[in-house]
C-alpha positions as CSV (number, residue, x, y, z in Angstrom):
1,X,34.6,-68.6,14.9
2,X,33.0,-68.6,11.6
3,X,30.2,-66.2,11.3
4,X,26.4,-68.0,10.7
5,X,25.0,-67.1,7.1
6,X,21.9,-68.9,5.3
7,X,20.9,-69.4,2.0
8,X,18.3,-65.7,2.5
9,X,21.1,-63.5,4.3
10,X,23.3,-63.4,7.3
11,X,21.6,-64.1,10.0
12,X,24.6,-63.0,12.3
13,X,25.2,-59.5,10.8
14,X,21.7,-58.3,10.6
15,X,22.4,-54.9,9.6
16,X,24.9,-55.6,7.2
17,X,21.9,-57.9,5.4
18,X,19.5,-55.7,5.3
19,X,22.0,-53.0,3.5
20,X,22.9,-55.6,1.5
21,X,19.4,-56.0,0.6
22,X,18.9,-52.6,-0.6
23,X,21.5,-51.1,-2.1
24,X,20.1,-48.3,-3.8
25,X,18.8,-46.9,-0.9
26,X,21.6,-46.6,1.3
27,X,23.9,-45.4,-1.4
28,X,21.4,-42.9,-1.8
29,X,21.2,-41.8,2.0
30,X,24.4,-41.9,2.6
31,X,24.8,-39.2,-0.8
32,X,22.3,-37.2,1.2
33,X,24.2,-37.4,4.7
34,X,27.4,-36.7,3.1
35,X,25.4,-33.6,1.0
36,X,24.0,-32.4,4.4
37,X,27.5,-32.0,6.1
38,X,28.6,-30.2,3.4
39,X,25.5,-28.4,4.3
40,X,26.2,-27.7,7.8
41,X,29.4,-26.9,7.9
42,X,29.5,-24.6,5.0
43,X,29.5,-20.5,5.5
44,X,25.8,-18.7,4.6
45,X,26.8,-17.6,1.8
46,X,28.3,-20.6,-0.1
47,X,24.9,-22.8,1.5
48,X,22.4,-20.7,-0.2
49,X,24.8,-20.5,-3.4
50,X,24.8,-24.8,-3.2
51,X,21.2,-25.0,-2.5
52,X,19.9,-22.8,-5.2
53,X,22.5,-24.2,-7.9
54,X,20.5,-27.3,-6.9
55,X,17.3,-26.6,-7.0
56,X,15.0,-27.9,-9.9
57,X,13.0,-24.8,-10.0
58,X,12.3,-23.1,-13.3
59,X,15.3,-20.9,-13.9
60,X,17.7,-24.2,-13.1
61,X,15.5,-26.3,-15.4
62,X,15.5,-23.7,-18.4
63,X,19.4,-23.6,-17.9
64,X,20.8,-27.2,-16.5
65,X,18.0,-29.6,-16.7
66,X,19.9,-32.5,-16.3
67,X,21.4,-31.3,-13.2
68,X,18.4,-29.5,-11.8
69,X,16.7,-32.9,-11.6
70,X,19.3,-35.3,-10.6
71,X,21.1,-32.5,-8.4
72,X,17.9,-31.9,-6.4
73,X,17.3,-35.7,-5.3
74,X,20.5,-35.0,-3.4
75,X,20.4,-32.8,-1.0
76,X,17.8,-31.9,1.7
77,X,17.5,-28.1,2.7
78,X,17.8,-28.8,6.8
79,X,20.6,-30.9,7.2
80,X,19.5,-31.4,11.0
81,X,16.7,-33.3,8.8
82,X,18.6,-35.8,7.9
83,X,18.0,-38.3,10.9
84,X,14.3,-38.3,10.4
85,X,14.8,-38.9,6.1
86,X,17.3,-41.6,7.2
87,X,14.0,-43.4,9.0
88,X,11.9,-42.6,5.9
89,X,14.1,-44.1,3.7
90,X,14.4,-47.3,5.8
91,X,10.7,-47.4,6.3
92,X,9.6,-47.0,3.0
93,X,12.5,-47.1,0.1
94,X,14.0,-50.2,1.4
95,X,11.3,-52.5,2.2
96,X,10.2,-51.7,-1.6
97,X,13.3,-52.3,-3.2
98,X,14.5,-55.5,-1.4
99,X,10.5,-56.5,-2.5
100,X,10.8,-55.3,-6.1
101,X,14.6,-55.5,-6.5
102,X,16.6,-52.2,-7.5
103,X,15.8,-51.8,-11.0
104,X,12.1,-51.3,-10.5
105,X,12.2,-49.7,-7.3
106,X,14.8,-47.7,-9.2
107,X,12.2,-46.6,-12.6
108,X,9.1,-46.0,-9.7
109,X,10.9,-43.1,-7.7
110,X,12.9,-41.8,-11.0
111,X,9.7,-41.5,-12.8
112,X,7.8,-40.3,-9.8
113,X,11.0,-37.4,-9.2
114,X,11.3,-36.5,-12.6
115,X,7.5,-36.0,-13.5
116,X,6.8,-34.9,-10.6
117,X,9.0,-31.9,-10.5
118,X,8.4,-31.0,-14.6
119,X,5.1,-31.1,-13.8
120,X,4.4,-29.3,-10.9
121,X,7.0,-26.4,-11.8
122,X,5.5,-26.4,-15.7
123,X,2.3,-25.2,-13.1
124,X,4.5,-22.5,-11.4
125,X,4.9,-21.2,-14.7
126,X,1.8,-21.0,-15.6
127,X,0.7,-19.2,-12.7
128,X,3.4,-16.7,-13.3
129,X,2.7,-16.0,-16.7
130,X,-1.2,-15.5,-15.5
131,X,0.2,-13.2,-12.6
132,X,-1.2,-15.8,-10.0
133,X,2.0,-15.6,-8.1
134,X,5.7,-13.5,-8.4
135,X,8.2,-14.0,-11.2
136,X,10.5,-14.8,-7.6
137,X,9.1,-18.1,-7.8
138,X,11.2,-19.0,-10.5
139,X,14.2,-18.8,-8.5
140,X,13.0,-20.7,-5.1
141,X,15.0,-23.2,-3.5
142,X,13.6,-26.2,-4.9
143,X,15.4,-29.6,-3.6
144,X,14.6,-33.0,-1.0
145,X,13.9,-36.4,-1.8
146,X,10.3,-36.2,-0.8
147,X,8.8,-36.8,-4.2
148,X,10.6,-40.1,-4.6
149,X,9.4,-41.1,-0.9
150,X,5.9,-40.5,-1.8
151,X,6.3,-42.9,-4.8
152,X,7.7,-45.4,-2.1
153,X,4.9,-45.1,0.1
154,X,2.1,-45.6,-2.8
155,X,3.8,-48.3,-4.3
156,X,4.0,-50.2,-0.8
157,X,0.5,-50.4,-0.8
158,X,0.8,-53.9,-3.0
159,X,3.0,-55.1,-0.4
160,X,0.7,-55.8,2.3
161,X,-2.2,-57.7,2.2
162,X,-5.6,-57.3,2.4
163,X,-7.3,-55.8,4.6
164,X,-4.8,-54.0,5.8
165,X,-3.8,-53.0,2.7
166,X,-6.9,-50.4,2.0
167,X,-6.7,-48.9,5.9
168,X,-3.1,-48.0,4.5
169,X,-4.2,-46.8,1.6
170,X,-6.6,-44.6,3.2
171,X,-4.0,-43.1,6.1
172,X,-1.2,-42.6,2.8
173,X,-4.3,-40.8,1.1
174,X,-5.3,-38.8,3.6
175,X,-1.7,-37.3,4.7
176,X,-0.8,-36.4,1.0
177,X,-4.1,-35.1,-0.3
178,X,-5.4,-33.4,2.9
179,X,-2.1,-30.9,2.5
180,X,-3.2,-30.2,-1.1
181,X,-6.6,-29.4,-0.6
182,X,-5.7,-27.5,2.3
183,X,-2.7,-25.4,1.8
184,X,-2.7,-26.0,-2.1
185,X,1.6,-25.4,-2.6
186,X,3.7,-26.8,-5.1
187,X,5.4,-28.9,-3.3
188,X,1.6,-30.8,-2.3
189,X,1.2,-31.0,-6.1
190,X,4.3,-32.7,-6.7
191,X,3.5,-35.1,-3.4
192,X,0.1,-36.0,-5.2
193,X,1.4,-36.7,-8.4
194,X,4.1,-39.1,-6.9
195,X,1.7,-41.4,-5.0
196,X,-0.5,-41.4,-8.0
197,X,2.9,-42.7,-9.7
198,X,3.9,-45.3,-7.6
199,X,0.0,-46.3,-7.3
200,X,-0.2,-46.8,-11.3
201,X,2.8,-48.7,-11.0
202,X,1.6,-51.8,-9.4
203,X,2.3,-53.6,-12.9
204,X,5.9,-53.8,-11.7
205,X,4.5,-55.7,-8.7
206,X,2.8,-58.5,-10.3
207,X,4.2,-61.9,-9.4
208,X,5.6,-60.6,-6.1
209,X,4.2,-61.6,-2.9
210,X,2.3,-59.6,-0.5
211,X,4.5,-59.8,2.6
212,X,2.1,-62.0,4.7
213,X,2.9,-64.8,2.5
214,X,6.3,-64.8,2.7
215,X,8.0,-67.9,4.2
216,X,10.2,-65.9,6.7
217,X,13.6,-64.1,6.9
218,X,15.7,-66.6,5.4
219,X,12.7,-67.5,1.9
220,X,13.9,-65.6,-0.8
């Protein structure tokens, strides 16, 4: 029997539509999953030689830049992690690029990765060279996919309407910022920076809807 499709998807093969429908992202997790075995099933020794030759801290920048930061996009550094980035990424990377499409979604977590991780670490070395923290932390393992998750979940914001779109706003807020002003790492830096990224981007949003206006499953 021939399978059902419509004009917005297939209707029949639900999953299979909604991969479909975001492409990037699930090339993307499925890198990571594949990354993460590798992970798993490697000896100590060659998993800490991976993960640091990785990493997008300062020694990797200074050295492979290029690699540091597309390297560290990646890979995750607890591959029994990978179950609970596989719901991220389907709760936050795809809704935002079937909305946007995969070039913009695309430029929103590159930009939010890349400047993200320059700026933050051009901090670490700042606070070494001041004696703030040890010269070690030039060599820390420095990888995930966090940073271009947190450009996700600011840039969603546009996607749902109003009011609900501020009581989002306000829980997205309050989990990134709380952890800066709080424990004050690195890493909560880099978090901050990417939601302030994918906030600033909502030009790339204008002329999309808002999903409440939306026609259905099948309107697109």
């Amino acid at each position: 029997m021939p399978s059902k499709t419509s004009p917005g998807g297939e209707p029949s093969r639900p999953i299979r539509s909604w991969v479909r429908s975001s492409p990037g992202t699930h090339v993307w997790l499925a890198v990571i999953a594949l990354t993460s075995l590798v992970i798993a099933l490697s000896p100590d020794a060659l998993e800490t030689y991976l993960l640091h030759r990785n990493s997008s801290n300062l020694h990797q920048l200074a050295h492979h830049p290029l690699r540091a930061l597309l390297g560290s996009a990646f890979w995750i550094e607890d591959p029994a992690d990978v179950l609970l980035y596989a719901l991220l990424f389907e709760a936050l990377h795809a809704p935002v690029e079937r909305w946007l499409g995969t070039p913009k979604w695309l430029f929103t977590v590159a930009t939010a990765h890349i400047a993200a991780t320059l700026i933050s670490q051009q901090v670490v070395l700042v606070a070494i060279r001041l004696h703030d923290v040890p010269r070690s932390m030039a060599h820390v393992v420095d990888i995930g996919v966090s940073y271009g998750l947190a450009a996700s979940a600011g840039i969603l914001t546009y996607r749902l309407p109003r009011p609900w779109r501020w009581l989002y706003l306000a829980a997205v807020l309050a989990f990134f910022l709380v952890p800066l002003a709080t424990d004050r790492t690195y890493t909560d830096l880099g978090h901050a920076i990417s939601l302030a990224i994918g906030l600033a981007c909502y030009p790339l949003t204008r002329g999309e809807k808002p999903v409440a206006l939306e026609q259905g499953p099948g309107a697109d």
